[in-house]
C-alpha atoms as a printed R data frame, in Angstrom:
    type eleno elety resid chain resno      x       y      z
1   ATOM     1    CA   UNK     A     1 38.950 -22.075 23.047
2   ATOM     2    CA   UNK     A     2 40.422 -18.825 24.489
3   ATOM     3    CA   UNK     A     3 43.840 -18.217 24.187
4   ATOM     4    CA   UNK     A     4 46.066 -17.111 27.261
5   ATOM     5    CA   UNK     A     5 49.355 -15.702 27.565
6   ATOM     6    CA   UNK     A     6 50.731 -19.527 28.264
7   ATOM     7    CA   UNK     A     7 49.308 -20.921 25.372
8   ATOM     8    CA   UNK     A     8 45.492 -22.170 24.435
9   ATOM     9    CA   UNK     A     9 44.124 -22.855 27.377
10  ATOM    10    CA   UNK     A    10 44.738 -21.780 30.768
11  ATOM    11    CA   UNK     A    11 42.794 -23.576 33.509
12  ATOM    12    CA   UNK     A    12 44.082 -21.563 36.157
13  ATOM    13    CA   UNK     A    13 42.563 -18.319 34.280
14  ATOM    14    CA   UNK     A    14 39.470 -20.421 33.193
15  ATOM    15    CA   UNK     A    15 38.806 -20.666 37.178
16  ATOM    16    CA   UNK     A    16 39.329 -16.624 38.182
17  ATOM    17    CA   UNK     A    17 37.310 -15.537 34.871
18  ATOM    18    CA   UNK     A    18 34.538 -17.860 36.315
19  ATOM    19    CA   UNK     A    19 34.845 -16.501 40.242
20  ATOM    20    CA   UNK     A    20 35.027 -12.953 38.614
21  ATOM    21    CA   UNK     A    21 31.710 -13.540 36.712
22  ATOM    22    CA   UNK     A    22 29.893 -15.564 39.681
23  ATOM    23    CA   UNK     A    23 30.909 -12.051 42.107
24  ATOM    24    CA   UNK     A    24 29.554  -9.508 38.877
25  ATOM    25    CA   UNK     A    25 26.449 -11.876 38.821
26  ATOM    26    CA   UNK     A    26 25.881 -11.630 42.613
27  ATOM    27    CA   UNK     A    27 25.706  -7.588 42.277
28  ATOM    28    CA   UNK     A    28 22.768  -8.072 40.078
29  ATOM    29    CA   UNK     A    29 20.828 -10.564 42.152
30  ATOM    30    CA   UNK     A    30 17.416  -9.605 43.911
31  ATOM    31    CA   UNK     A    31 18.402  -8.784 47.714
32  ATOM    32    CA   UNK     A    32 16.194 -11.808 49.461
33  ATOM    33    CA   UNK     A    33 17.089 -13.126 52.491
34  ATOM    34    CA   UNK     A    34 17.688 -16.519 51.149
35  ATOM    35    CA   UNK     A    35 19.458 -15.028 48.123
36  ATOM    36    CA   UNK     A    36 21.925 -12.959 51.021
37  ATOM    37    CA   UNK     A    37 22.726 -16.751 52.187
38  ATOM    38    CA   UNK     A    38 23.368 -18.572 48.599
39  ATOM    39    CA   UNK     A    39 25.213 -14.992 47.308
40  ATOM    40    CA   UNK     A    40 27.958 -15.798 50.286
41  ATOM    41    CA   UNK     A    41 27.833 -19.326 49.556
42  ATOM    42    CA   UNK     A    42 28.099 -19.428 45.976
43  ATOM    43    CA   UNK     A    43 30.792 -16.434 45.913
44  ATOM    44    CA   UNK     A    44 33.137 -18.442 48.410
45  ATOM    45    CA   UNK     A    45 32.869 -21.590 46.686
46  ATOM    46    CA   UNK     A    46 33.347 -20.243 43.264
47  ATOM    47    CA   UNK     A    47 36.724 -18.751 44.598
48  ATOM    48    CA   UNK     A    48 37.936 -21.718 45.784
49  ATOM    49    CA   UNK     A    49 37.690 -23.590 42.844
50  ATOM    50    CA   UNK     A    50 40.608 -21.867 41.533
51  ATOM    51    CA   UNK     A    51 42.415 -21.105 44.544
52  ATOM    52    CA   UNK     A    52 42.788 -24.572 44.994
53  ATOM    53    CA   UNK     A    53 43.915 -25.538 41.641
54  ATOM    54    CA   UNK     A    54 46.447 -23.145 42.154
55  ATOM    55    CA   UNK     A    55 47.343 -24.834 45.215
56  ATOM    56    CA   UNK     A    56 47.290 -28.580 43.296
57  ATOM    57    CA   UNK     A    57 49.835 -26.736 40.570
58  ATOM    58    CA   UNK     A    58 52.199 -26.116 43.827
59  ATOM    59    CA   UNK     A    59 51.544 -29.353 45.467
60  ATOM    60    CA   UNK     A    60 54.347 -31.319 46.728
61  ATOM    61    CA   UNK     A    61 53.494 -34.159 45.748
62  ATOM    62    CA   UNK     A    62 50.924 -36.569 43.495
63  ATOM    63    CA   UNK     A    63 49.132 -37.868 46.688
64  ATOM    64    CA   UNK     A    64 48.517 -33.429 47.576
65  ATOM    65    CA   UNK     A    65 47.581 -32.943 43.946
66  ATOM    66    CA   UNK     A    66 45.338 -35.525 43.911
67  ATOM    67    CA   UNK     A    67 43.477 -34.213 46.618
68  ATOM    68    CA   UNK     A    68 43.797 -30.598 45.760
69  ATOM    69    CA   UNK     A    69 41.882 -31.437 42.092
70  ATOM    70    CA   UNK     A    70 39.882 -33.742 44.077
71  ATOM    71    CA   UNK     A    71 39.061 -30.431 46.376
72  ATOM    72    CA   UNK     A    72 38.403 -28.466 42.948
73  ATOM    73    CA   UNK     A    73 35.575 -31.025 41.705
74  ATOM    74    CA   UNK     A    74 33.807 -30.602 44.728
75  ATOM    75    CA   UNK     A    75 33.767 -26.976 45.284
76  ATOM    76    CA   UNK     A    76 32.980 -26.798 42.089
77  ATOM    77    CA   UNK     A    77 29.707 -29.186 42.474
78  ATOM    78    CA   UNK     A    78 29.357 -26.916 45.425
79  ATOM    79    CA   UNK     A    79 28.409 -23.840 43.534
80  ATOM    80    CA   UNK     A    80 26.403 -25.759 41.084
81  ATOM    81    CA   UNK     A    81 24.466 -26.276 43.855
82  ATOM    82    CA   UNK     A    82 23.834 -22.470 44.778
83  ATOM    83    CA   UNK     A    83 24.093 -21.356 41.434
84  ATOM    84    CA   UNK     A    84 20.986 -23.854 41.555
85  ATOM    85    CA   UNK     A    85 19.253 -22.349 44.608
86  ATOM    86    CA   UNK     A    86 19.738 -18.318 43.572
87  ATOM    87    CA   UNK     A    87 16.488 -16.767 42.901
88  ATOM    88    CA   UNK     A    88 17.182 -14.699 39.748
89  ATOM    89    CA   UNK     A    89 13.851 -13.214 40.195
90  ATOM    90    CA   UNK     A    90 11.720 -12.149 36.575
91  ATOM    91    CA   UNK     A    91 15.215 -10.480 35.157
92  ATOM    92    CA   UNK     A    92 15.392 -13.168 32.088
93  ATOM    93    CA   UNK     A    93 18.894 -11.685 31.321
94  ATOM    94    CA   UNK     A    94 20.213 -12.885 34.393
95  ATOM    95    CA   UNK     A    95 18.769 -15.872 34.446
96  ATOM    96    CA   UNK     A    96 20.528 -16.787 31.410
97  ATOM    97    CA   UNK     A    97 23.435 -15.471 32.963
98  ATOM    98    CA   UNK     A    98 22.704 -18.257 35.985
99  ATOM    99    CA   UNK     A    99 21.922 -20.999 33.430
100 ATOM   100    CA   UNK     A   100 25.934 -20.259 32.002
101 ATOM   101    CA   UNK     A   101 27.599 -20.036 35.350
102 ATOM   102    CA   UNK     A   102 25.513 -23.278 36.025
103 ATOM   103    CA   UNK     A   103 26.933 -24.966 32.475
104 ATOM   104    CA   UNK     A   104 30.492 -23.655 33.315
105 ATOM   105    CA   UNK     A   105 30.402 -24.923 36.737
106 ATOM   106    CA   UNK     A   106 29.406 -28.567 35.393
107 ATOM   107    CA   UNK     A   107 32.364 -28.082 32.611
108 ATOM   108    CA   UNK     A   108 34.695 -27.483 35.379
109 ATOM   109    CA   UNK     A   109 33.880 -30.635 37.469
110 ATOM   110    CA   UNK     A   110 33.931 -32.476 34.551
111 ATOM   111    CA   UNK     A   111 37.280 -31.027 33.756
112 ATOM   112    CA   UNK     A   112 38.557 -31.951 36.918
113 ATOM   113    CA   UNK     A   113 37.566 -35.373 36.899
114 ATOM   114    CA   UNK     A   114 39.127 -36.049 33.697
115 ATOM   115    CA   UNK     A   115 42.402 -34.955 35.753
116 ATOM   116    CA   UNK     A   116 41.982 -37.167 38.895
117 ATOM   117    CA   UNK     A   117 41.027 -40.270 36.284
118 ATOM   118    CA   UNK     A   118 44.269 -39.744 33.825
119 ATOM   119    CA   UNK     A   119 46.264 -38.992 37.604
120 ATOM   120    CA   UNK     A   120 45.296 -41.719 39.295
């Protein structure tokens, strides 16, 4: 578990380390024209997964937070999904780096679930 400046684990720094990594994996990605596409999809989505948590940790109230986390699981799904569909081309380096982006992404919507089931 990595420690934070908050304490032992820090979702909301979990979520920007894993946009960060998702926009240094896109600069080594083959320049395809479907890759173009899922390299703007994947780099949005991955963004949002935090900014949104960020947004749940200001909501107003439990019925916002719920569907701020609720908003996190899915974008997080979301770049599963293009994490899924990237063409890492014959570079087995990053395609391991894809298969750990893909793990983390699953890790966060499984984080976030456990959230909106002990919320709810």
């Amino acid at each position: 578990m990595k420690e934070s400046r908050t304490g032992p684990y820090d979702l909301e720094d979990r979520t920007f380390e894993f946009a960060k990594t998702v926009r240094v994996l896109a600069k080594t990605l083959p320049r395809t024209l479907s890759n173009l596409e899922d390299i703007k999809q994947v780099v949005r989505s991955s963004g949002s997964v935090g900014a949104n948590y960020i947004e749940a940790n200001e909501s107003l109230s439990k019925k916002d937070f719920l569907m701020r986390v609720k908003i996190c699981r899915k974008e997080a799904k979301e770049t599963r999904y293009w994490l899924r569909l990237i063409d890492a081309g014959e570079d087995a380096t990053v395609k391991k780096h894809v298969i750990g982006l893909t793990q983390e992404a699953t890790e966060l919507m499984n984080i976030f679930g456990a959230i909106l089931r002990k919320s709810e």
